[in-house]
C-alpha positions as CSV (number, residue, x, y, z in Angstrom):
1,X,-73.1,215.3,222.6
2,X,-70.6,213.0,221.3
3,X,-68.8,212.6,224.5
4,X,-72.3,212.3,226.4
5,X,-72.8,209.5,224.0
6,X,-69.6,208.0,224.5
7,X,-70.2,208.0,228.1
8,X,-73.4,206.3,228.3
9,X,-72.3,203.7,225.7
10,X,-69.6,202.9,228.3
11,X,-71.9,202.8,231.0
12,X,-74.0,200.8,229.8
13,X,-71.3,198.1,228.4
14,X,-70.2,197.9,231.9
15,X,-74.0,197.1,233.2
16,X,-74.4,194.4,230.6
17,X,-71.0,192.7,231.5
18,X,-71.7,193.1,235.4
19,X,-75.1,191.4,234.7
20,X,-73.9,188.3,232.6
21,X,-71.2,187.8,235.2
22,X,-73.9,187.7,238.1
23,X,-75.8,184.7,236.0
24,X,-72.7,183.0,234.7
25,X,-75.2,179.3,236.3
26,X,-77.6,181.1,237.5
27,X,-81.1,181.4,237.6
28,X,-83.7,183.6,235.7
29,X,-83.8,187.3,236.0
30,X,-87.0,186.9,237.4
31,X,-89.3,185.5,240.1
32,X,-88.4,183.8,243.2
33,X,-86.2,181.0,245.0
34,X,-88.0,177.8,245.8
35,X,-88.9,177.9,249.2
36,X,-88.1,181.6,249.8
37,X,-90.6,184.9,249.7
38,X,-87.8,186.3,247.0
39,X,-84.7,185.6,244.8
40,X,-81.6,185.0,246.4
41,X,-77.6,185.7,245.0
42,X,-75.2,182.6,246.1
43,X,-71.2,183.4,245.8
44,X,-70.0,180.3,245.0
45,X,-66.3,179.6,244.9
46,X,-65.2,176.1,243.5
47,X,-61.4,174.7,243.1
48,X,-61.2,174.2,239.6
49,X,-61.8,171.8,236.8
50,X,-58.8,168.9,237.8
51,X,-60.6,166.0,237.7
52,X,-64.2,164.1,236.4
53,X,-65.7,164.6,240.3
54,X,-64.8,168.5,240.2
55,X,-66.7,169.2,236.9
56,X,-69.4,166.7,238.1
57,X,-70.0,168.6,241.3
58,X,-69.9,172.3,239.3
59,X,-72.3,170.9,236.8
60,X,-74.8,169.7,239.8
61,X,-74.2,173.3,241.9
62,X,-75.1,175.2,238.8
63,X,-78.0,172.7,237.4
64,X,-79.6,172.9,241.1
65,X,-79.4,176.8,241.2
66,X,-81.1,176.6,238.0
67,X,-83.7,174.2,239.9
68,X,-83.9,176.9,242.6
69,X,-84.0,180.2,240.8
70,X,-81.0,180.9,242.4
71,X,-78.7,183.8,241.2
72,X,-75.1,182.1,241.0
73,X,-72.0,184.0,240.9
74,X,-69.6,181.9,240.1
75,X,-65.9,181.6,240.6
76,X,-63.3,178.9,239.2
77,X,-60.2,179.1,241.6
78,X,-57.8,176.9,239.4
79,X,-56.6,175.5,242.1
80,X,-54.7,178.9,243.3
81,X,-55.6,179.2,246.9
82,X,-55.1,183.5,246.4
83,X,-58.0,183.5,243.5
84,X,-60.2,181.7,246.4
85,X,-59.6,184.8,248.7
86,X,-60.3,187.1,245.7
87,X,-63.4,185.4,245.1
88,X,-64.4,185.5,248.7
89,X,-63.9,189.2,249.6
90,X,-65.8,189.7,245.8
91,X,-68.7,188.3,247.6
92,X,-68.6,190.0,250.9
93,X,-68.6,193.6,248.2
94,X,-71.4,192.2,246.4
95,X,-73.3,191.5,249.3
96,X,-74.5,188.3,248.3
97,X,-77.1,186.6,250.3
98,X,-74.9,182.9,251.3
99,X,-71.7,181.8,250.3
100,X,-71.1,178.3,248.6
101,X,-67.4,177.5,249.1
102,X,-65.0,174.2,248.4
103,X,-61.3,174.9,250.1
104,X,-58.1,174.3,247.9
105,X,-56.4,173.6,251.4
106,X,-57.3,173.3,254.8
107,X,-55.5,176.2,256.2
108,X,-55.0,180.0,256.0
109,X,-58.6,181.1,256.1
110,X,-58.8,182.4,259.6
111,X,-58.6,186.4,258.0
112,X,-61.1,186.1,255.4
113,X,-63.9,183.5,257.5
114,X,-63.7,186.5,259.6
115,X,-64.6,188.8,257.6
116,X,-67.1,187.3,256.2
117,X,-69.0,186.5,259.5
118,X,-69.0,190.1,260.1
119,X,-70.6,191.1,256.8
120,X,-72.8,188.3,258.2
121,X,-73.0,186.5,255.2
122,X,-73.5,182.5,255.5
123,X,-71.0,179.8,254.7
124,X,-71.6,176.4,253.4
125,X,-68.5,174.6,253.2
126,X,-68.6,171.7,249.7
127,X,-66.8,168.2,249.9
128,X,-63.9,169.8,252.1
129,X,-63.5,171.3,255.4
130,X,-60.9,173.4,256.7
131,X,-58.6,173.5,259.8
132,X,-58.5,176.8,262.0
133,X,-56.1,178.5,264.8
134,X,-56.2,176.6,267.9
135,X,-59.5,177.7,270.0
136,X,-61.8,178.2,267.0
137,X,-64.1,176.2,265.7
138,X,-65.8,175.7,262.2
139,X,-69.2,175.7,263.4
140,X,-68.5,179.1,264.5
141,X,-67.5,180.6,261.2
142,X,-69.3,177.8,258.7
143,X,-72.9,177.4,259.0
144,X,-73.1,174.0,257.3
145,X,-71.1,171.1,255.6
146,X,-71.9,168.9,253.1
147,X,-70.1,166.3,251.6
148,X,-68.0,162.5,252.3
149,X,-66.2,160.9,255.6
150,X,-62.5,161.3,253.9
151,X,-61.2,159.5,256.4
152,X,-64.0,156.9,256.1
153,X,-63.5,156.4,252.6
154,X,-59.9,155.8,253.3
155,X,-60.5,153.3,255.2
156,X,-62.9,150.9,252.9
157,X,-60.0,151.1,250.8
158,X,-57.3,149.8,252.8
159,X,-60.6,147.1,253.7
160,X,-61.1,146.3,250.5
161,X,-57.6,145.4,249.3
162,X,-56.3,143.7,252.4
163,X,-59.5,141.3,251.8
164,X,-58.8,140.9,248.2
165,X,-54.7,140.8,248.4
166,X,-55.9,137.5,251.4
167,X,-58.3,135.9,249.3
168,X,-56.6,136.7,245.6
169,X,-53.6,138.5,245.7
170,X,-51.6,139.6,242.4
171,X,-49.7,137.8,239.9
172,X,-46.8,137.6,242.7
173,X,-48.0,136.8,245.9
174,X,-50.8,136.7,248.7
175,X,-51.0,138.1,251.6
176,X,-50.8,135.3,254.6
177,X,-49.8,137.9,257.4
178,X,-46.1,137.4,256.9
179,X,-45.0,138.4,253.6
180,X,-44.4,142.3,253.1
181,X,-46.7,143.6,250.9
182,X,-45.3,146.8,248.8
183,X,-47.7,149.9,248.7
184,X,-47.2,152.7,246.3
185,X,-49.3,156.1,247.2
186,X,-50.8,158.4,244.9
187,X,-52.1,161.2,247.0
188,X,-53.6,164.6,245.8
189,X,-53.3,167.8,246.4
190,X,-51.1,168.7,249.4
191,X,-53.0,170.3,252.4
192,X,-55.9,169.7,251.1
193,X,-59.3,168.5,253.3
194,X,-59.5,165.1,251.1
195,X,-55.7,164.6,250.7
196,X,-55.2,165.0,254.7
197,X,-58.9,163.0,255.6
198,X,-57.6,160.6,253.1
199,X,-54.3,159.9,254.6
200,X,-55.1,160.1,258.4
201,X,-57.8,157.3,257.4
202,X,-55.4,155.1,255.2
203,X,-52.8,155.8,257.9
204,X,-55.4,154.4,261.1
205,X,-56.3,151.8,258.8
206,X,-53.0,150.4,257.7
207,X,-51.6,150.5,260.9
208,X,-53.4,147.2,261.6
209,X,-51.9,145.0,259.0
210,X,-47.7,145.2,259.9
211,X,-47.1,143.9,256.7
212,X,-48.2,146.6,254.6
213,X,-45.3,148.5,253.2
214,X,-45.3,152.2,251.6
215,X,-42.4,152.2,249.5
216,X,-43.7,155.0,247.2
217,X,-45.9,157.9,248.1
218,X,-46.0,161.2,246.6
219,X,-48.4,163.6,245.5
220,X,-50.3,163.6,241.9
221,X,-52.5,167.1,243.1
222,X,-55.6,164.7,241.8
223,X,-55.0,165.2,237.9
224,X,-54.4,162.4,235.8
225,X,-51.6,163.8,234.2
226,X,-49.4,163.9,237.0
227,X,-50.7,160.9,238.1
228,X,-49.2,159.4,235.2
229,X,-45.8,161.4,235.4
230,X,-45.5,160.1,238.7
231,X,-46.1,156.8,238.0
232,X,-43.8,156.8,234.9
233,X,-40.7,157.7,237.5
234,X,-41.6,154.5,240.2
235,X,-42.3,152.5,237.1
236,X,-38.3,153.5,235.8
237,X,-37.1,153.1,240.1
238,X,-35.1,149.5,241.0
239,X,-38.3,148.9,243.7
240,X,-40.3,149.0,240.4
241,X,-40.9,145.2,240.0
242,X,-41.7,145.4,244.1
243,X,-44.7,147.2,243.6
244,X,-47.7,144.7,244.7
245,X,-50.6,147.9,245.5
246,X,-51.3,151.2,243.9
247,X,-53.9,153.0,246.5
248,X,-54.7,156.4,245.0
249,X,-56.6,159.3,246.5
250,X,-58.4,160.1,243.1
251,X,-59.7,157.9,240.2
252,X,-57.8,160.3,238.0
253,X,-54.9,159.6,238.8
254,X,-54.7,156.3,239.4
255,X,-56.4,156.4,235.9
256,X,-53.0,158.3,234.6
257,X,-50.9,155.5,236.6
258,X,-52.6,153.2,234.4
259,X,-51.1,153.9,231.5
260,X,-47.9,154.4,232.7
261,X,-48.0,150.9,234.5
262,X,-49.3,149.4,230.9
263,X,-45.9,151.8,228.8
264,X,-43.5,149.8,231.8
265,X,-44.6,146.4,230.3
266,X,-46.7,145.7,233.6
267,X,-50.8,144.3,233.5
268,X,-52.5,146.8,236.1
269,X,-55.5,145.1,238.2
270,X,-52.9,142.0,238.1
271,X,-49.5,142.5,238.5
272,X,-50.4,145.6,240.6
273,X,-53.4,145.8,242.4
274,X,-55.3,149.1,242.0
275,X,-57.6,150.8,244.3
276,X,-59.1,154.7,244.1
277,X,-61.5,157.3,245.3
278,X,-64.4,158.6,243.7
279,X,-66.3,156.3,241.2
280,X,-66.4,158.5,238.6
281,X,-67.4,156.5,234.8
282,X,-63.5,156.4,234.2
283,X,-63.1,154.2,236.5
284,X,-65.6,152.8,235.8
285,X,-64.7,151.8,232.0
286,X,-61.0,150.7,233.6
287,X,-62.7,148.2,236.2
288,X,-64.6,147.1,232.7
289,X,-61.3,146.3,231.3
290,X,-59.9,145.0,234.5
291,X,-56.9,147.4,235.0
292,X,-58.7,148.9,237.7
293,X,-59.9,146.7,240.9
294,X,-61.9,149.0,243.2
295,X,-63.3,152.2,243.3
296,X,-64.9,153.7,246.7
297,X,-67.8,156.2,246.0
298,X,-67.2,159.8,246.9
299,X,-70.5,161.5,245.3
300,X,-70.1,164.9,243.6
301,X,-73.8,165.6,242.8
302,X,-74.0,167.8,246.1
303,X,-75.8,170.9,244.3
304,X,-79.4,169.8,245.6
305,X,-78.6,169.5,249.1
306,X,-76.1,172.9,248.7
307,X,-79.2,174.6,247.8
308,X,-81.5,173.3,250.1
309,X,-78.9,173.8,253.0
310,X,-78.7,177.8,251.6
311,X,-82.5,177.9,251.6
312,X,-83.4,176.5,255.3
313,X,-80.4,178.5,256.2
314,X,-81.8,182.1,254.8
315,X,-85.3,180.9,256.9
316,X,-83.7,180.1,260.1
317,X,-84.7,176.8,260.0
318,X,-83.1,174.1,261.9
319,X,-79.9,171.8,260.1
320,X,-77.3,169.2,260.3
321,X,-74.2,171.1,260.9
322,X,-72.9,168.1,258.8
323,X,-74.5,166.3,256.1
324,X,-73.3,163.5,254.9
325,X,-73.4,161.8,251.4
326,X,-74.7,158.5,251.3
327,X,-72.0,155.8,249.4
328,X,-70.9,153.1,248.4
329,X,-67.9,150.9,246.8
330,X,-67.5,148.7,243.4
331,X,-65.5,146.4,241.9
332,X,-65.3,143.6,239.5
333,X,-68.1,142.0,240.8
334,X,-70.7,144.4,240.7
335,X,-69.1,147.4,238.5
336,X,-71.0,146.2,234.8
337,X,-74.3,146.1,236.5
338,X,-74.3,150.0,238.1
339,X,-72.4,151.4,235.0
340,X,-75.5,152.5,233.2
341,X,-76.8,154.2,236.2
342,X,-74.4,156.5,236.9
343,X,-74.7,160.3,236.3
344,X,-70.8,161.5,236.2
């Protein structure tokens, strides 16, 4: 009897820890999911936590599957491209009805995209696509995306400060089409869908204006810590005091360059002109104190469109292979009046 009791005791530890695992941001036990005939499971497998917009975006997926009745299983990848493929094939044993899924990098998911079209299990790809083997396409293996234009975004910034280096310039200089202007680059996480859209749309843009210079560019993987630590060594390099434009691929970052322009001696949003991605409230609170210049809207509150995608998906019903966020881009000029609007 004792061992029979031991038994079930273990049994039914293991039950109760499967269970809470199943609605780590889920939905209720019971009932249905809006717009279906019962309750669905979605894997979802997110990068991590390394930055404002990432724990923006988790907090809308799992606030919109509550909104849903949506069972969410829920995976944080810390950025570790390996836990992702865990993750992934823990889905395809589970059986789960779609899969919600935001890359770490482009590449090396040929193998498991596979596999999970056989199980044929769903895929909605979150803020960043991927790149496959010659011949293949996404559409063929991901049912929908949602999320920005990186390259897009990209390009308003390069917009923005070659409009604002003409018309205002820094403490130094102007630009008049002749004199070299001296761009440092912050970019984030190497191989990654924003990091490459990003840089293919600065690169197109840039290309226009001769003058532009990149005398720094190195990657801060979109934290603000190593956006600092990276800052810290150009601040310490001879080209220091040649610096005329930060451009950075993340507000976090360029948030952590901040303070390592302000340790150097240097006035950010002055000496340096500073220009990010995102438009998240830290930067929001540095354009309030004018160390910051611009920030280009990259919207992380994707969970409602995530989980109507999953729904009209699970029905058959006709989508947008891509949709779209809708954005925009502040400044000085108009960052005081939308800061008590924002969500994240």
């Amino acid at each position: 009897m004792k061992k029979l009791l031991a038994v079930l005791m273990v049994l039914i530890a293991a039950g109760f820890a499967f269970g809470a695992g199943r609605q780590q941001g889920g939905g209720s036990a019971g009932g249905v999911t809006k717009g279906m005939d019962r309750k669905i499971v979605m894997g979802y497998s997110q990068i991590g936590a390394e930055s404002e917009w990432r724990t923006a975006c988790t907090n809308s997926v799992k606030a919109a599957a509550e909104e849903y009745n949506i069972e969410l299983i829920f995976s944080d990848a810390q950025q570790k491209q390996e836990n992702q493929m865990q993750a992934l094939r823990s889905f395809i044993r589970q059986k789960v009805d779609v899969i919600g899924w935001t890359p770490v990098v482009e590449t090396g998911w040929d193998a498991i995209l596979q596999e999970i079209k056989d199980a044929g299990i769903p895929v909605i790809c979150v803020d960043r696509q991927v790149t496959l083997a010659a011949g293949k396409r996404q559409e063929d293996y991901i049912s929908a995306f949602i999320g920005s234009n990186m390259i897009t975004e990209a390009q308003k910034a390069v917009q923005w400060i070659v409009n604002y280096m003409k018309t205002t310039g820094n403490s130094r200089k102007k630009d008049d089409g002749k004199v070299d202007i001296n761009v440092a680059i912050l970019e984030g996480t190497t191989g990654s869908g924003a990091q490459v859209g990003r840089t293919e749309g600065w690169n197109q843009e840039i290309s226009k204006y001769p003058n532009y210079k990149t005398i720094f560019r190195q990657t801060g993987n979109f934290t603000r810590a190593e956006g600092q630590q990276v800052m810290e060594a150009w601040m310490k390099s001879p080209q220091a005091n040649d610096i005329d434009v930060l451009f950075a691929q993340n507000d976090d970052m360029a948030i952590g360059a901040i303070d390592a322009i302000k340790a150097a001696g240097k006035k950010p949003g002055t000496d340096i002109i500073i220009v990010s991605i995102d438009s998240v409230k830290g930067a929001f609170d540095a354009m309030l104190r004018k160390e910051l210049n611009a920030t280009i809207e990259c919207n992380p509150l994707l969970g409602p469109q995530v989980m109507d995608t999953a729904v009209k998906i699970l029905n058959n019903q006709p989508i947008t292979w891509w949709v779209e966020s809708v954005e925009s881009q502040f400044d000085w000029t108009n960052a005081e009046a939308a800061y008590p609007s924002r969500q994240y």
